[in-house]
C-alpha positions as CSV (number, residue, x, y, z in Angstrom):
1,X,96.4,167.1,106.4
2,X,98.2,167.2,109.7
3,X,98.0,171.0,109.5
4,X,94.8,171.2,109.5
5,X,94.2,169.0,112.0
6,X,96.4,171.1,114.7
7,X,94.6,174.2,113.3
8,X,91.2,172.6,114.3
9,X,92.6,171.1,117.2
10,X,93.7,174.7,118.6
11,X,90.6,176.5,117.8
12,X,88.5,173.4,119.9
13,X,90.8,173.9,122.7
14,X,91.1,177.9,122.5
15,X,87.3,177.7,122.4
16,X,87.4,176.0,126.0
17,X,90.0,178.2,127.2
18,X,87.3,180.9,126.6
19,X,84.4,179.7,127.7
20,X,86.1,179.6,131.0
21,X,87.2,183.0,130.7
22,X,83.3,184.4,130.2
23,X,84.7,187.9,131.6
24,X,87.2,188.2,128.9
25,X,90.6,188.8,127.9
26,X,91.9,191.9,128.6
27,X,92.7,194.2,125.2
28,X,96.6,194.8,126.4
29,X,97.0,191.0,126.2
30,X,95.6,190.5,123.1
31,X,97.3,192.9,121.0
32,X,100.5,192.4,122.4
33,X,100.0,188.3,121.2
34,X,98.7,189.4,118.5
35,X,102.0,191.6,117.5
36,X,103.9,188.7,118.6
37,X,102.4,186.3,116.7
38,X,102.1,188.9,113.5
39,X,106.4,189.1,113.7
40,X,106.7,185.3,113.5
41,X,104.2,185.0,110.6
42,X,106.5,187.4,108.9
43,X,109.8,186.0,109.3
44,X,107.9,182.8,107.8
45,X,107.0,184.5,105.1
46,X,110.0,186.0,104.6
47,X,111.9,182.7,104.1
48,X,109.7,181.5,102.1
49,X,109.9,184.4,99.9
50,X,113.9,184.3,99.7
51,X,113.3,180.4,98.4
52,X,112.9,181.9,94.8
53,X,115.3,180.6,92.4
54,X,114.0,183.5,89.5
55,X,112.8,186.6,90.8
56,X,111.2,188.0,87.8
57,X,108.7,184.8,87.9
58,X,107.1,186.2,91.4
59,X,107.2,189.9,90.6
60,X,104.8,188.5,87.2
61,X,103.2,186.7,89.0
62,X,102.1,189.1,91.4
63,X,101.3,191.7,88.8
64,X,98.8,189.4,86.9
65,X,97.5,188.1,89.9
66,X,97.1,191.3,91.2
67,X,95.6,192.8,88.0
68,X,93.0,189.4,88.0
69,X,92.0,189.7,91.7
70,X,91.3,193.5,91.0
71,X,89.2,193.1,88.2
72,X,86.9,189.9,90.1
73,X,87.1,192.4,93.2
74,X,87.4,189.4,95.6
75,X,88.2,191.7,98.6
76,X,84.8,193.0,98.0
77,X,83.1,189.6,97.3
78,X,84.1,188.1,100.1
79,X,83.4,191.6,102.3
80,X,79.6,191.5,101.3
81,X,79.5,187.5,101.8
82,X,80.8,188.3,105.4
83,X,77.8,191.1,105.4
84,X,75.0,189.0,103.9
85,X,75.7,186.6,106.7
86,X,76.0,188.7,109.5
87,X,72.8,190.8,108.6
88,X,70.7,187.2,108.1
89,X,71.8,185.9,111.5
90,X,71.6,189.4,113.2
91,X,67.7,189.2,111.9
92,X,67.1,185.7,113.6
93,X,64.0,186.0,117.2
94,X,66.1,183.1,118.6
95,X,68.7,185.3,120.4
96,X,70.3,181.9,121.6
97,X,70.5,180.6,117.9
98,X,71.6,183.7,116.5
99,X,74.6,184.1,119.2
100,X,75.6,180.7,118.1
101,X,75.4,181.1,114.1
102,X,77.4,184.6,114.5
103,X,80.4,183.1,116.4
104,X,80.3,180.2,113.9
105,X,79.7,182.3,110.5
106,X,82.7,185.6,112.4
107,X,85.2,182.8,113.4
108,X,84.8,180.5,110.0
109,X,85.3,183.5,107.5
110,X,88.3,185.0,110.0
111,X,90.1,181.4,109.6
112,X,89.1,180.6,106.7
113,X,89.5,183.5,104.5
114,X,92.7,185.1,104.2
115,X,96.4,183.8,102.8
116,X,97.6,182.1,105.4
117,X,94.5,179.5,105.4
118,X,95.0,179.1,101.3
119,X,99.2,179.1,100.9
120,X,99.5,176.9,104.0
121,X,97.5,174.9,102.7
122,X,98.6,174.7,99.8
123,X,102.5,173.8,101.0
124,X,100.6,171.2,103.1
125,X,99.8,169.5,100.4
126,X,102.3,169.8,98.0
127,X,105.4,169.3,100.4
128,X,104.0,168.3,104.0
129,X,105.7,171.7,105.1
130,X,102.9,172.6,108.2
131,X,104.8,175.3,109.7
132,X,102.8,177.9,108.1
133,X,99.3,176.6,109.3
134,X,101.3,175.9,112.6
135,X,101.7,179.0,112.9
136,X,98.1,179.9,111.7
137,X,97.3,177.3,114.7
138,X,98.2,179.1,117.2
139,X,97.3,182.4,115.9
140,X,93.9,181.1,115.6
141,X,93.5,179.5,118.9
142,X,94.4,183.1,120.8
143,X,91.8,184.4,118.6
144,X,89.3,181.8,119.5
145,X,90.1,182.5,123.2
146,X,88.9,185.9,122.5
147,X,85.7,185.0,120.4
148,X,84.3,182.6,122.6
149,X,84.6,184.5,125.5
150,X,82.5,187.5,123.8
151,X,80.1,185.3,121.6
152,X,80.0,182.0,123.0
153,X,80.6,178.3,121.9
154,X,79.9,179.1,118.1
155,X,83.3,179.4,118.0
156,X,84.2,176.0,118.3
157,X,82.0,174.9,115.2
158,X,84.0,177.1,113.1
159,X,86.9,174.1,113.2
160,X,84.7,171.9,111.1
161,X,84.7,174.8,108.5
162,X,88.7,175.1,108.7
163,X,88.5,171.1,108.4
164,X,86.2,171.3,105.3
165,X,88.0,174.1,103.5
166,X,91.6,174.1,104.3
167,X,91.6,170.2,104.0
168,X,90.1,170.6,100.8
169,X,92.5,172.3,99.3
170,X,95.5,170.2,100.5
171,X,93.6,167.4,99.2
172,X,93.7,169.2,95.7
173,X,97.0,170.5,96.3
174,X,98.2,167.1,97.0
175,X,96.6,165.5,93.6
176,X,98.4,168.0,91.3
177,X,101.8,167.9,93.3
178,X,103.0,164.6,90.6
179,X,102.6,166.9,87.7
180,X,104.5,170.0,89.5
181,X,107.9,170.5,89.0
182,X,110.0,171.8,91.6
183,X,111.1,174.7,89.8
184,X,106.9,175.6,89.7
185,X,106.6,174.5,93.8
186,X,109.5,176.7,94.8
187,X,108.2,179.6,92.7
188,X,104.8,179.3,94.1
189,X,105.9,179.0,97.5
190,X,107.8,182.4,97.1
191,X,105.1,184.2,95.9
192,X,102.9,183.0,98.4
193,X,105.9,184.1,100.9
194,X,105.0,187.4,99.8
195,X,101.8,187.4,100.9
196,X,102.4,185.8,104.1
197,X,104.7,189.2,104.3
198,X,101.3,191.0,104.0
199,X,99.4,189.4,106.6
200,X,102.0,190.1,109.2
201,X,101.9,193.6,108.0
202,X,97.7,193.8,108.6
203,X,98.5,192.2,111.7
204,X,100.3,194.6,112.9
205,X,98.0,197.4,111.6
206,X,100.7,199.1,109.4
207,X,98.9,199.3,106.0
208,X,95.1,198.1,104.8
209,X,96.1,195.3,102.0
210,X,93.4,193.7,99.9
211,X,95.4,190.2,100.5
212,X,92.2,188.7,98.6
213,X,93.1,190.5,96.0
214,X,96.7,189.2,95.6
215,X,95.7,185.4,96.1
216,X,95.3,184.9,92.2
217,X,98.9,185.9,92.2
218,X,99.7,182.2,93.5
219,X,98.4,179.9,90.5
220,X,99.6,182.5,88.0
221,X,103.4,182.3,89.4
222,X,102.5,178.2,89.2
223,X,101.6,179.1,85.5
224,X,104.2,181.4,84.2
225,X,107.2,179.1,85.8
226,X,105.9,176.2,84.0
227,X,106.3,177.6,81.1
228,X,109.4,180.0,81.4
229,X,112.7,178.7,79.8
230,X,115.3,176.8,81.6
């Protein structure tokens, strides 16, 4: 769980970064970190998409994960979760409390919820490889710089929810790694190269992708390279 640890870590310290920053980061600075950070996330993802030892596994696997995620429309689940929260916090006649709930409840679903959080994870777990949620790290704390310093020290409650869910998941991921090949590992890891790919490319605001869409993709590449032929 080191990964998750750092990722925590960052966001605490970004948090105090911008709490001493109360007047804000300047927009130029942040988007050009941003774009930065969006170019290294890809040539991660790139390598771990070039891993793949049988191509036609993680184009399958895509197509039935896609094909799943569209018909469970997580993209729009997890949209009106985001919603539901925001309107019952927005409602609150504690201004104080509310301020603190919505830097919590923004900051925990934009770490939480995407495909960095999940595949990092994920390769946490299964073969200690942190360089993806290293990356997510320090994406994250730039991000919590900027939150905090617009909606205060909510933010830095949001780690416990990266420590909850992300650690979670390597947990799990770490349980099922005896009964993983490595044929199924380095498939999985390809495909959720992929969509690593995709998250640089919202990053840098070149095409809207319904990532949560795709995350099915990951266990169904697992599934279909278990049981494809030698």
């Amino acid at each position: 769980m080191k990964g998750t640890l750092v990722n925590a870590a960052a966001v605490l310290v970004g948090s105090g970064l911008g709490l001493a920053l109360k007047q804000g980061i300047p927009k130029k600075y942040h988007n050009t970190l941003i774009h930065g950070m969006a170019l290294a996330v890809g040539v991660i993802g790139l390598q771990m998409a070039l891993k793949t030892q049988n191509v036609l596994i993680v184009i399958l696997g895509i197509a039935v994960g896609a094909i799943v995620g569209e018909a469970l429309n997580i993209d729009a689940g997890l949209n009106k979760v985001g919603n539901w929260l925001g309107n019952k916090l927005s409602n609150s006649d504690e201004s104080g409390k509310s301020n603190i709930g919505r830097g919590f409840v923004t900051a925990s679903l934009v770490y939480c919820i995407g495909a960095m959080a999940v595949v990092g994870s994920i390769q946490d777990g299964l073969t200690g490889d942190t360089r993806i949620l290293y990356a997510k790290s320090l994406l994250d704390g730039i991000i919590s710089i900027v939150f905090t310093s617009s909606m205060g020290i909510g933010v830095a409650f949001s780690s416990v929810s990266i420590l909850i869910y992300q650690g979670s998941i390597t947990l799990l991921a770490g349980f099922f790694s005896t009964v993983l090949s490595d044929k199924v590992v380095t498939e999985l890891t390809a495909t959720g190269g992929i969509l690593i790919v995709g998250v640089s490319i919202l990053m840098l605001e070149l095409k809207n992708i319904k990532l949560a869409n795709l995350l099915p993709a990951i266990p169904a590449a697992a599934v279909i390279a278990y049981f494809w032929p030698m």
